[in-house]
Every structure is written in structure tokens, then in C-alpha cells.
N, C-alpha and C positions, 0 to 999 in steps of 0.2 A: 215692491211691485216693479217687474220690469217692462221698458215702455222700447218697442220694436218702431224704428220708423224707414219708412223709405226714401233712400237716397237717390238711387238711379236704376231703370227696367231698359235692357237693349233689346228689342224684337227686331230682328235679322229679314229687311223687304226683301233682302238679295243674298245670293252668296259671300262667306264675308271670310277672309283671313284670318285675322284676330279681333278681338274683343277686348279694349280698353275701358278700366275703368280708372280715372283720373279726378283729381283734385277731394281728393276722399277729406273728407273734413276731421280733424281730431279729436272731438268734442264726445266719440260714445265707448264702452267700457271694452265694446267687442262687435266684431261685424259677422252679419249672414249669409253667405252669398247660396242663391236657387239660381236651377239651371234648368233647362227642358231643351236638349240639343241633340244634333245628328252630325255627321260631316261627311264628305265626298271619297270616304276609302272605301275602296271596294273588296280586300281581302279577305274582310271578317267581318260578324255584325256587330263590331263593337270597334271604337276610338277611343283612348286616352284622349285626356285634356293636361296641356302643360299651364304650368301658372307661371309666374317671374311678377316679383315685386321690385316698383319702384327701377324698373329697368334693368336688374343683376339677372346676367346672365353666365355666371360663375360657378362654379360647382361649390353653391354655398347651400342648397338645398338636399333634404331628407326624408324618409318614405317607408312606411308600413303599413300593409293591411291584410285584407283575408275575405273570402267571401265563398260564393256557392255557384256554381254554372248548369244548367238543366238542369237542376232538380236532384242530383245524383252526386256529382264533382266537386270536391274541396281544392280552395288553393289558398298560397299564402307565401307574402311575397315584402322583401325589404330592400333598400336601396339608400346607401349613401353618398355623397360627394358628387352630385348629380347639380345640373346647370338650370333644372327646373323641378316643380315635384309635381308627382300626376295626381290630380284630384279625383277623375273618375272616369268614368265612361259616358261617351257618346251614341249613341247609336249610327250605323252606319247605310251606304246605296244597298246592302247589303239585306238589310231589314228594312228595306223602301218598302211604303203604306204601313209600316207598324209603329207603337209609339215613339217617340223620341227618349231617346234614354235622360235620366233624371238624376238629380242628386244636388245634396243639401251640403253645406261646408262652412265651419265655423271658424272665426278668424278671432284668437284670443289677444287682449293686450297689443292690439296693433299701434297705437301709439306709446306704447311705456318703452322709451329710450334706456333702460336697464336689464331686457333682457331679449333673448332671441324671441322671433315673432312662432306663436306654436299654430297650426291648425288640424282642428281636430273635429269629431265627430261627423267626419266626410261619408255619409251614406247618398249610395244611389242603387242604380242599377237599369237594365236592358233588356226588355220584354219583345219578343219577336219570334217571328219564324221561324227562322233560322238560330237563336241565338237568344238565351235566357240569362239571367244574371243576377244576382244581388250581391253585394260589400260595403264593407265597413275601411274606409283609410284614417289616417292621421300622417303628421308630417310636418318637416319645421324648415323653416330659413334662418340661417345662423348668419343676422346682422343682429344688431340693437336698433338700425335705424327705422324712427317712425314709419308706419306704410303708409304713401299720400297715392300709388296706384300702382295697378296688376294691371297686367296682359293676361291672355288664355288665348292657346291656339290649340289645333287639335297633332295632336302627337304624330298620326300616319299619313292622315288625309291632308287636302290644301286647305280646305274650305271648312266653313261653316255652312249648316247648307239652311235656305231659305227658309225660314219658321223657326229658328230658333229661338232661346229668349233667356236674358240673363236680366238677373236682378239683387240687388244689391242693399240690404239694411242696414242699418246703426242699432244696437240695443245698449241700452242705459238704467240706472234706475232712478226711479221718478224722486 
């Protein structure tokens, strides 16, 4: 049986840059991270999120997904040798009063020093007015070194905008 616990929830009182999460303890098999966020661009109802482990900011990150837009639109999309990998979408001022776009992201073997950190099973998506969305990403960082912490910023916009919320689990087994 696997046992899900909580490490750290950031609720956003204010506008916020980035989203730190630090001193991540070593102790669980694989991490969770849940989002429910928006950010300050205004071009499109939708923002990437960049992640960066451990503070590498090097084109040591990689990137594939695929997903659906309105209802009707296929895409699908890869990227390597890239300085961050995008985990998913935000929603944007753009879909202001609609939900905040959402997404689940799984952090494999983040402490095993033998091989690159993988993340996978990155669903979200962006429900709005303007601007409908669902995907599936995955994606890796090519260090071995254990992850003790990530950043997330949003990819176009400055901000993070007020009511966001990032949270953060450990899973183990019992």
C-alpha cells in the first residue's frame, strides 16, 4: 500500500514571481506535485510553467506531450536541450473569472543518484472562455543529482497571480 503524505501547500495572498519549493526531504519513493494556477499574460488563455531543479538552469532539460484544444484541435509537441521543461499550463488575465488551469505532475526517483530525474504523468489543462484545453506531458532532467528543490515560474507572463496554489507530496510504501 502506498502512503501519499504532505509536504508543503503554497497559496499565493499576492502576486508572486516564482514558487520555491526547497529543502525537499529524501526519505519518499517519488513526489506529487498539484497546481491550480493563472499568471499575468495577457496574449493567450493559456501559460506554460517552467520548472528548474535544484537551481540548473542549463539546457539539461527535455519535453514531450500532446493534448486537445476546443474540443476539435490536435497537437503534439517535443523539445530538447532546453534550460527548463514545461510542465503545463496556466491559465491566463486572458480567461479572468474562469477556472484556473490545473495539473497533476509526477516526480519519479527524485532521490536515486544513479540515474536522470524522469517526470511523468503531467496532466492538466484550461477551462475558459476564451481558451479550452486538456494534455498529457512527460519529461526529464538529465542530472543524477538528488532533487532537494524546484522553482516554477510561468513561461510568458511575470507573475503568478493571486489565488494560486501549489502543493507538494511525498509517496512511499508503507
Amino acid at each position: 500500500m502506498a502512503i501519499m503524505e504532505s509536504i508543503e501547500t503554497i497559496y499565493l495572498e499576492q502576486d508572486t514571481a516564482t514558487v520555491t519549493f526547497d529543502s525537499i526531504p529524501s526519505t519518499y519513493e517519488y513526489l506529487e506535485f498539484r497546481m491550480s494556477a493563472s499568471t499575468d499574460y495577457s496574449a493567450a488563455g493559456y501559460d506554460g510553467i517552467k520548472l528548474n531543479f535544484n537551481g540548473d538552469t542549463g539546457s539539461n532539460y527535455s519535453e514531450h506531450g500532446g493534448g486537445a484544444y476546443s474540443g476539435t484541435s490536435l497537437w503534439a509537441h517535443g523539445a530538447a536541450s532546453q534550460a527548463y521543461v514545461n510542465i503545463y499550463r496556466a491559465s491566463t488575465l486572458k480567461n479572468a473569472g474562469y477556472d484556473y488551469g490545473c495539473g497533476i505532475v509526477t516526480i519519479y526517483d527524485y532521490a536515486n543518484s544513479h540515474k536522470n530525474t524522469t517526470l511523468g504523468q503531467s496532466v492538466g489543462g484550461v477551462i475558459g472562455g476564451y481558451y479550452t484545453e486538456a494534455a498529457i506531458y512527460s519529461g526529464s532532467w538529465d542530472s543524477t543529482a538528488a532533487v532537494t528543490s524546484f522553482v516554477l515560474d510561468p513561461l510568458n507572463g511575470s507573475n503568478f497571480l493571486r489565488g494560486s496554489e501549489f502543493s507538494l507530496y511525498g509517496i512511499k510504501s508503507s
